[in-house]
Structures are given as structure tokens and as C-alpha cells.
C-alpha positions in Angstrom: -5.4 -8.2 46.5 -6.2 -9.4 43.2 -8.0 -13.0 42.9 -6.3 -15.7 41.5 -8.5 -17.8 39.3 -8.4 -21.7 40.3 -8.2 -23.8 37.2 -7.2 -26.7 36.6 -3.1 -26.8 36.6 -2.9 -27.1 33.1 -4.3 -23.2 33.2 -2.1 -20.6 34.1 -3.1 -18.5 37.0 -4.9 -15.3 36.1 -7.6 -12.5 36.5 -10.7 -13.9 36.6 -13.0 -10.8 35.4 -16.6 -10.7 35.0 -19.2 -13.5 32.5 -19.3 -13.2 29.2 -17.1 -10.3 29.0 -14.0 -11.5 30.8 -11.5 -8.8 30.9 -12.6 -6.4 28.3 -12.9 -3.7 30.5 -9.7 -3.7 31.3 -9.2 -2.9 27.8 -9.4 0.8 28.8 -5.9 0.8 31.2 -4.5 -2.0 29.3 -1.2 -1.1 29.2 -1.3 -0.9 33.3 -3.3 -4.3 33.3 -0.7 -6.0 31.3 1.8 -4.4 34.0 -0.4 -6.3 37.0 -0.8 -9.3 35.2 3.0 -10.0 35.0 3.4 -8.6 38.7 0.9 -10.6 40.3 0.6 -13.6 38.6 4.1 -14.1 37.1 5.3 -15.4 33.6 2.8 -17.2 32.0 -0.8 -15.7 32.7 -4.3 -16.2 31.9 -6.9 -14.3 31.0 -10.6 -14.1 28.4 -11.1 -11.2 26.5 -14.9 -11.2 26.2 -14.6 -15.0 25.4 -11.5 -15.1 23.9 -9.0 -17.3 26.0 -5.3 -15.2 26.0 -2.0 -16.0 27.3 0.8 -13.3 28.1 3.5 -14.3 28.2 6.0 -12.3 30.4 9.8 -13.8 30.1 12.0 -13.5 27.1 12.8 -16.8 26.5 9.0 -17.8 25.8 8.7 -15.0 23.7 11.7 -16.1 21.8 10.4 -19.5 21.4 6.5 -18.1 19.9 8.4 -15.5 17.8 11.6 -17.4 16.7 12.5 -20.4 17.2 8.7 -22.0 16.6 7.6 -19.5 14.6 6.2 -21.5 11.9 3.7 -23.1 14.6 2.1 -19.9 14.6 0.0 -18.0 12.8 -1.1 -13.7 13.4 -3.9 -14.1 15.6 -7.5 -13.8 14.9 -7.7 -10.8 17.2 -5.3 -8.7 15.7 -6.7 -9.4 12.2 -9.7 -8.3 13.4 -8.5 -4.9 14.6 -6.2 -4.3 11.5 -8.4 -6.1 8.9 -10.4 -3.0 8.2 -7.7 -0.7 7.6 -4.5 -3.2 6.4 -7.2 -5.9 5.1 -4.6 -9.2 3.4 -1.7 -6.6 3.5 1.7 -7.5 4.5 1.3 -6.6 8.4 -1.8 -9.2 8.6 -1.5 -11.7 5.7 -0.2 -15.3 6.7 1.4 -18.3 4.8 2.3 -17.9 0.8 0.6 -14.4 0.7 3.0 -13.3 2.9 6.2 -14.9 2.3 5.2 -13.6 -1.3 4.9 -9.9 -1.0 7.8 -10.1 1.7 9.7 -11.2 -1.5 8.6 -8.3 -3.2 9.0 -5.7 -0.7 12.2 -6.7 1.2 14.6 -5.5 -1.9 13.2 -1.4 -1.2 14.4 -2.2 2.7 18.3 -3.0 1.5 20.7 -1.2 3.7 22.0 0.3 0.2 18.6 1.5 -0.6 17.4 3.0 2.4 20.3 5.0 2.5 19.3 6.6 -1.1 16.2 8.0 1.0 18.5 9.8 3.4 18.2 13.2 1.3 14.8 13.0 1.2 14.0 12.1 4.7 16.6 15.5 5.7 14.3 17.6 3.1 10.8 16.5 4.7 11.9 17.8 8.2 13.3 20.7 6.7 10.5 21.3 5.0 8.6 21.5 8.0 10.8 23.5 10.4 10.8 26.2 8.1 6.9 26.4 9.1 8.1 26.9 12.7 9.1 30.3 14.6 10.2 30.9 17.4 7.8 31.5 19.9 5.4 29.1 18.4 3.4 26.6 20.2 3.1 23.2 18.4 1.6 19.6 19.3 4.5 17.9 18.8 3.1 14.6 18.2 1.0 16.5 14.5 4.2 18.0 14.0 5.9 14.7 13.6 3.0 12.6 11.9 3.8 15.4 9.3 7.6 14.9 8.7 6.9 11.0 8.7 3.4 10.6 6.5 5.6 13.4 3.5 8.7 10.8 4.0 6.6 7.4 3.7 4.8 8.9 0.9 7.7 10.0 -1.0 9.9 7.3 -0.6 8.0 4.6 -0.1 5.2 5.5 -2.3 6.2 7.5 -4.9 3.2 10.2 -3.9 3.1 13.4 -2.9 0.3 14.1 0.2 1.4 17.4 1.5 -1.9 18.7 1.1 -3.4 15.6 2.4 -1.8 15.4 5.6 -4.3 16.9 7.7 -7.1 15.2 6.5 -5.1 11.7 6.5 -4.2 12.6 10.6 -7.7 13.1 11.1 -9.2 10.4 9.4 -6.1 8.3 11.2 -7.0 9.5 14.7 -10.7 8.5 14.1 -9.9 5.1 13.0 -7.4 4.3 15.8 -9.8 5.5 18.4 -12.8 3.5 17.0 -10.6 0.2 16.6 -8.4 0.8 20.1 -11.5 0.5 21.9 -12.5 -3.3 23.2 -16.3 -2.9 22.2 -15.6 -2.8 18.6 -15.1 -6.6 19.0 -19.0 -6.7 20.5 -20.7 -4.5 18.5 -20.6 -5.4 14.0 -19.9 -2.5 12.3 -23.0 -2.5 9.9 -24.6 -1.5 13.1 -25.4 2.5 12.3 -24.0 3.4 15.4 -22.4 7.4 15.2 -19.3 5.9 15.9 -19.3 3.2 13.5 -20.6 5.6 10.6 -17.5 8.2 11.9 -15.6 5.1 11.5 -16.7 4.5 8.2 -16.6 8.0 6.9 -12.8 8.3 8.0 -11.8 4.9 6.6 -13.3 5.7 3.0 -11.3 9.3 3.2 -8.6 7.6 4.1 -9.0 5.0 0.7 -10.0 7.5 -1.6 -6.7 9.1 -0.9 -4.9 6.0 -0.9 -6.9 5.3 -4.4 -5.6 8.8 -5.7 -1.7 7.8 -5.0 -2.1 4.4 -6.6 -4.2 5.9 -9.8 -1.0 8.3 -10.0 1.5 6.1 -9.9 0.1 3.7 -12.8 0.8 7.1 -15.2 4.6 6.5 -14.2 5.3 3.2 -12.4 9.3 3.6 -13.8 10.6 4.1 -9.7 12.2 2.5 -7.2 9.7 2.3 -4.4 7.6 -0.2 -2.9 5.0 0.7 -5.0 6.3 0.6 -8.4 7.9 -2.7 -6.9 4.0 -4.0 -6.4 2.7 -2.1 -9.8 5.2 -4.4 -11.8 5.3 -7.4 -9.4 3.2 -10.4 -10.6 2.1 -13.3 -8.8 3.9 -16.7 -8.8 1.2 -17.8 -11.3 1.7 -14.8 -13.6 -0.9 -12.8 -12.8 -1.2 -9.0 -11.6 -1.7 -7.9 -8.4 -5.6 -7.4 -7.4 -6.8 -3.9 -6.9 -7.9 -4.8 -3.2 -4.6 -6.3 -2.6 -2.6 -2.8 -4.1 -5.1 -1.0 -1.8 -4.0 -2.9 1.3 -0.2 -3.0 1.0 -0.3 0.7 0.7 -2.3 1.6 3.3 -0.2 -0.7 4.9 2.7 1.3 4.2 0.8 4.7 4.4 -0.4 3.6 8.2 2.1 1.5 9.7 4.9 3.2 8.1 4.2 6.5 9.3 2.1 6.2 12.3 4.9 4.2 14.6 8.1 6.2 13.5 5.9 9.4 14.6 4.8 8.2 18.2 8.6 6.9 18.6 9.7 10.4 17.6 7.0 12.3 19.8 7.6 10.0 22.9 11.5 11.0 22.5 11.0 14.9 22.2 9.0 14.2 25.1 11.1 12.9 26.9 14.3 15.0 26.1 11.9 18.2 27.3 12.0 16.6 30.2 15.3 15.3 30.7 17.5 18.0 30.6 20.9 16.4 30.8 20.0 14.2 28.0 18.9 16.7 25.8 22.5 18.7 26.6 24.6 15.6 26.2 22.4 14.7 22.6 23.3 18.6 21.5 27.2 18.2 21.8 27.2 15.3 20.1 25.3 16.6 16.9 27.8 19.9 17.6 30.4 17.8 17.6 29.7 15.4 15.0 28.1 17.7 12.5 28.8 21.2 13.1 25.9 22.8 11.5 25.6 20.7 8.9 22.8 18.9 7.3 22.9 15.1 9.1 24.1 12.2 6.6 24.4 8.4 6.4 27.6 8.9 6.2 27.8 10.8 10.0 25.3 8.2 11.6 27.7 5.4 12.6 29.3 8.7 15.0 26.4 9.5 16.5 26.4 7.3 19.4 24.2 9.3 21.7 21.8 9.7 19.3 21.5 6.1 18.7 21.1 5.6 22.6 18.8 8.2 23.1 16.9 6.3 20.2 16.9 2.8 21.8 15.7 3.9 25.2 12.6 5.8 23.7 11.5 3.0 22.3 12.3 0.7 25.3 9.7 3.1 27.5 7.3 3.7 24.7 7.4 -0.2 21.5 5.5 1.3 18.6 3.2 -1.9 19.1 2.8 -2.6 23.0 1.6 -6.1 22.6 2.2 -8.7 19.6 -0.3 -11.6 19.2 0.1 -15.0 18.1 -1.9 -18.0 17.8 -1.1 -21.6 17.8 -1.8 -23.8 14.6 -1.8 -26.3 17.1 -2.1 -27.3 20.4 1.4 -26.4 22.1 3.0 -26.8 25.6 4.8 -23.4 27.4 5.9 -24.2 30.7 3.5 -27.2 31.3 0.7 -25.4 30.5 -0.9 -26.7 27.5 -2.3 -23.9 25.2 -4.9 -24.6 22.6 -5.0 -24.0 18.9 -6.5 -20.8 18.4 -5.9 -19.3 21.3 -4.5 -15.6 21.7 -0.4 -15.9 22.6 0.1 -12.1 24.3 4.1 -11.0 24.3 3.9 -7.6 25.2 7.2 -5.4 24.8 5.5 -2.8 27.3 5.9 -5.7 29.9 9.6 -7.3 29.2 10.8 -3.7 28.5 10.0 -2.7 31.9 10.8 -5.9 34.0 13.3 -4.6 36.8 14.8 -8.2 36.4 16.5 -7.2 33.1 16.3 -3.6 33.5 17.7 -1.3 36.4 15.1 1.5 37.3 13.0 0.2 34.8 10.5 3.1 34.3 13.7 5.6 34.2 14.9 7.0 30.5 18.6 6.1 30.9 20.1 6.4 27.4 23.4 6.0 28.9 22.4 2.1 30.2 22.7 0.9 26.6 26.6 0.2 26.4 28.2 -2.8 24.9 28.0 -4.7 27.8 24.7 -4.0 29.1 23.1 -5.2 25.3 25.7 -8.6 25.6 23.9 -9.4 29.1 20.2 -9.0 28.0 17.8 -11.8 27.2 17.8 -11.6 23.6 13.7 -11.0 23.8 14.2 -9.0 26.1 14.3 -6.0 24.2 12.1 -6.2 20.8 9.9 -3.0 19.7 10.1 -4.0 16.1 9.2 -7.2 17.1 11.4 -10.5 16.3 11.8 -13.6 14.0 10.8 -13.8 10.3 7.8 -10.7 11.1 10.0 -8.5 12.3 9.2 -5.3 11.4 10.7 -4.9 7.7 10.9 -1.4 7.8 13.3 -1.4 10.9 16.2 0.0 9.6 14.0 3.2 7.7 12.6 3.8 10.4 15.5 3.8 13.0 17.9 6.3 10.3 14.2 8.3 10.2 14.0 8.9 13.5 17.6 9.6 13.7 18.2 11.9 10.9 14.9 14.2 12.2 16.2 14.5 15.9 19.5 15.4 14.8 18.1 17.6 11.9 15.9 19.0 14.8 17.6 19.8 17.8 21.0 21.6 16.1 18.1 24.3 15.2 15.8 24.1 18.6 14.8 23.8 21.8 11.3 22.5 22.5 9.9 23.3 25.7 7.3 21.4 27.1 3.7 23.3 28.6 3.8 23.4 32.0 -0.2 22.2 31.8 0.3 19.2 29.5 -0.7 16.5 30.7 0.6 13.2 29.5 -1.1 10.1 29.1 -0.3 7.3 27.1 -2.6 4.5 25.5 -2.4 1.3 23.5 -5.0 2.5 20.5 -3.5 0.0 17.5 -0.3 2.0 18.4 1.3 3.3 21.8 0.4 7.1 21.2 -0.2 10.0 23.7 -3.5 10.3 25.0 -3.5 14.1 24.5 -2.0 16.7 22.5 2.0 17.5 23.6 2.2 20.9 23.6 5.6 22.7 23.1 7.4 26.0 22.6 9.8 26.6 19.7 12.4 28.0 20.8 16.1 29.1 18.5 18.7 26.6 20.2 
């Protein structure tokens, strides 16, 4: 029976875990912890993070109020900035106020419906490109596999770059970096300490900018494209000057990271769970047979893919790229009575609110078929948010949802993928939700 803290009632009930530490080490099942949080101590909760006072928040409509309709009485939260600073540094994921609302400007035109759908052909060649590496019979980690398709489709379109050749070294620098910062005793220890893991960390962050420094070297030669990054080579501040080298640097490892990392976890999680969902996996099939009949998928078939698009939604209901979105208040602010300071950590976890059994049935079940008309009308409208919500929602939604739907149906007209028998799957909150170990699977000829 877990111990409720006793506060004073302007403090939400909560875990009370250990001095000077608080609840770090839950850190290392914190997707579970967030789970017991909501189930034991109900919508608003309260809990330290070393010293850190946080709040989750549980129900939609608090969420909504934090992301949406207040949204301008909070800022991205010292914690997060912390974890992401190293890698995304002032970039458009972690910059606040004019910064932001400047290269949001900047960006937002290369995220038009009408433009995304221009990267449709490329985003068909880049899986392509990498099935034709497969044979049957081969046994693949299906979450490298697609890290592949999506770091060649980011670079391209987004970047202008090709990083073919780089992709191995970019996954392995990425994996280093996301176990170093996913861990809760980065916060404790500075990373000027020469510790072995801070000086791997090091080592796989400067790969990671030297690669980054390459693609933005290149594109200065011929800046004359449509991409985010010719948009930032010609963009100049309000005052008239040019964009800073550091700030280049962090907007495309922005892009390079986030842009790649979350629509490959979204796409591994949903292989996974189509291996393991027969049915779905059949039903998915037809439709593509129906719909495309062997033929390359287009923008112009993706409004007729229904299935698909369900199949989509409910992945990433089980499995938000990001299971827990931080806030903090500029200043003091009231949720529910309880009276929150400025400065504080605001927790709204997806992982929670998607698998509340009060707005889902069978909450832990994949049940693409659950996402009719009807059902989405009779949701909270926080209720379902892995792109997050209000002016920060993800601005690379709509790429990333034809992405993920152009690979799966590219994918499974051509195979099967049948999961080991000896995986074992795990899942943790490391900057992303990502498997904990390697998903193996067989290629097999559908």
C-alpha cells in the first residue's frame, strides 16, 4: 500500500520517496511509476525529483488548460531543457518566447500540407531503398531498420543532405546520447566530471556535430532549396542579421534528432505490434490490396486508407513518441485548489491519459478498430495528444503521420515480419519511448 504524503491541503497527495533525492529512483520504471501515481493518488499528484517539486497531472481537461488554453502562462520547463539542452541547445524544440515564435515563423512554411506532400516521392524511395537490402530469410532489428528509412527521409527532405553513409555511426552516437541523458543521475552528476560515461557522452555528441557541421558546410555551397534548412541559411533575424552558427547547429540537430528518432519508435512499436496481432495485420493487408494493388503508395491514395490510418493512431495511443511533456509556470497558478508555484515542473503524460480505462475501453489492448467517428467525437479533447497540443504542438505532425503511413503501406504489400520467439520486449522513457532491446524479426515474401 503505497504512502500518501500529508501536506498541507494546498499540496496534492503523492509519493513521498526518500531525502534529498525524492523520487529519482523511480526514474528507472518511470513509465510504470507515472501509471501508480495516477492510480493511487488520482488526478493531480505530487512528487520531488531529487529536489525538484513536480506535478502530474492526470485528466484531460487540466492538460488542456497548461497546453491550450493558458498556454502563454507557461514556459518549457527547466527540466526538460536540461535533458535536451545538450543535444537541441536554443533550437526550436527547447527555445521559449520571441526565439521561438521567430524560427516557428521560419520553419512552419516547409510543414504546409501542399509541401509535405512534394516529399511523398522521396519518403516512398527511402523505404525502397532499404527493402531492397532485405531477403527473405533475413533477420533484422526492426527498430535500426526503421531509424534508417527515417534519418535518409529527414535528411533529404528536411535537410537537403545526404547521410546514407552516416547512418550507422549517427544511430550509435544517438543511442549513446539517449541512454546517458534518459538516466535521472545525469541531473546529479555535472558533465565536466570525467566520468566514462560522461566522456562516451561527450565523444558521441561531438560525432554527432561534426556530422551535423558537414550537412550545414554543404548546404552553404547550394542553399537554392526548399527545405528547412535553406529556409534558415537565407532567413535573417527581425533585426537583419544572420542566423548564428550555434543557432544553425541546434535547429538541425533538432530536426536531425527529433525528426527522425520519434517517427522511427512510432514505426517500430507498430511492426511490433502487427507481428503480434494477427488479425490486424490481415485486415491492414486487404486494405493496401485493395486500395493500391501493387502499386507504389501516393498522397493521392492516403485519404482511402482508413485502416491504415487507424492502425496508425492506436500505435501511437500505446506507445506517444514523448511519454511525458513538461511545463512550468511563469507564475504562481491554481489547478484544482492546489496552488502550484512558479517554477515548478507541470508533468502531463500521454503514457497516463492514453491508458486511462475511463476514456479508453481495455486500455492496454491495440484496438485499431476503436477509432471510429464516434469514438474520436466522445473523447476528452486531451485525451489523446502524442504530438502534444496548443501552439508547441509538434510542427512536424503531418510529415510524420504520411511518413509513417507511406512506409507501412510501402512495407507490408512486399512482407511479412515475423517476430523471434526469444525477443523480449521492454519499453523505456530514454528522451523518447523506445524499446529497451533490439526487436528481432524474420523477413519473410508476403
Amino acid at each position: 500500500m503505497p504512502m500518501i504524503v500529508a501536506r498541507e491541503s494546498t499540496v496534492p497527495p503523492g509519493p513521498t520517496g526518500l531525502p534529498g533525492i525524492g523520487c529519482a529512483l523511480e526514474s528507472r520504471r518511470a513509465l510504470e511509476f507515472l501509471l501508480e501515481n495516477r492510480r493511487n493518488y488520482g488526478d493531480v499528484v505530487y512528487y520531488q525529483f531529487f529536489t525538484e517539486p513536480v506535478y502530474q497531472l492526470n485528466h484531460p481537461d487540466d492538460i488542456e488548460s497548461v497546453l491550450v488554453t493558458n498556454n502563454q502562462a507557461f514556459t518549457k520547463s527547466h527540466l526538460t531543457k536540461d535533458v535536451l539542452g545538450p543535444i537541441a541547445g536554443e533550437g526550436l524544440f527547447t527555445s521559449d518566447g520571441d526565439l521561438w515564435r521567430e524560427q516557428r515563423q521560419r520553419i512552419q512554411p516547409a510543414f504546409h500540407p501542399d509541401q509535405i506532400a512534394v516529399y511523398a516521392d522521396l519518403m516512398v524511395d527511402a523505404i525502397d531503398r532499404r527493402l531492397s537490402t532485405w531477403t527473405p530469410g533475413d533477420q533484422i532489428d526492426i527498430n535500426q531498420e526503421m531509424r534508417a528509412v527515417t534519418l535518409d527521409v529527414v535528411a533529404r527532405a528536411l535537410l537537403g543532405a545526404e547521410v546514407e553513409t552516416e547512418i550507422e555511426r549517427i544511430g550509435t552516437s544517438l543511442d549513446t546520447i539517449f541512454g546517458r541523458l534518459g538516466s535521472a543521475w545525469h541531473h546529479l552528476l555535472p558533465g565536466w566530471v570525467p566520468t566514462p560515461g560522461n566522456r562516451r557522452f561527450e565523444g558521441a555528441l561531438s560525432s554527432l556535430e561534426t556530422v551535423v557541421d558537414d550537412i550545414i558546410a554543404e548546404r552553404r555551397t547550394n542553399p537554392d532549396g526548399d527545405d528547412v534548412l535553406s529556409r534558415l541559411l537565407a532567413a535573417e533575424f527581425s533585426g537583419g542579421e544572420p542566423m548564428s552558427r550555434r543557432q544553425l547547429r541546434d535547429e538541425v540537430m533538432t530536426f536531425l534528432v527529433a525528426g527522425h528518432e520519434t517517427t522511427a519508435q512510432a514505426l517500430t512499436f507498430t511492426c511490433y505490434l502487427l507481428a503480434t496481432h494477427p488479425n490486424a495485420e490481415t485486415t491492414l493487408v486487404q486494405e493496401l490490396e485493395a486500395e493500391l494493388d501493387g502499386s507504389d503508395p501516393t498522397t493521392a491514395v492516403m485519404d482511402e486508407l482508413a485502416y491504415t490510418e487507424r492502425v496508425i493512431t492506436e500505435s501511437l495511443r500505446l506507445y506517444p513518441p514523448a511519454s511525458d511533456i513538461h511545463r512550468e509556470p511563469v507564475d504562481g497558478i491554481d489547478i484544482r485548489g492546489y496552488q502550484i508555484p512558479p517554477g515548478a515542473t507541470i508533468a502531463t503524460p500521454p503514457w497516463v491519459v492514453h491508458r486511462d480505462p475511463r476514456w479508453y475501453d481495455g486500455p492496454d489492448a491495440f484496438r485499431p478498430a476503436r477509432w471510429t467517428d464516434d469514438f474520436r467525437a466522445a473523447l476528452p479533447r486531451l485525451a489523446y495528444f502524442p504530438f502534444g497540443a496548443g501552439p508547441r504542438r509538434c510542427v512536424g505532425e503531418r510529415f510524420a503521420l504520411m511518413e509513417a503511413t507511406l512506409v507501412l503501406a510501402a512495407l507490408y504489400q512486399n512482407y511479412h515480419l515475423e517476430l523471434d520467439s526469444e525477443t523480449t520486449f521492454e519499453v523505456e522513457s530514454a528522451v523518447t519511448t523506445r524499446p529497451k532491446h533490439p526487436i528481432r524479426m524474420t523477413v519473410q515474401d508476403r
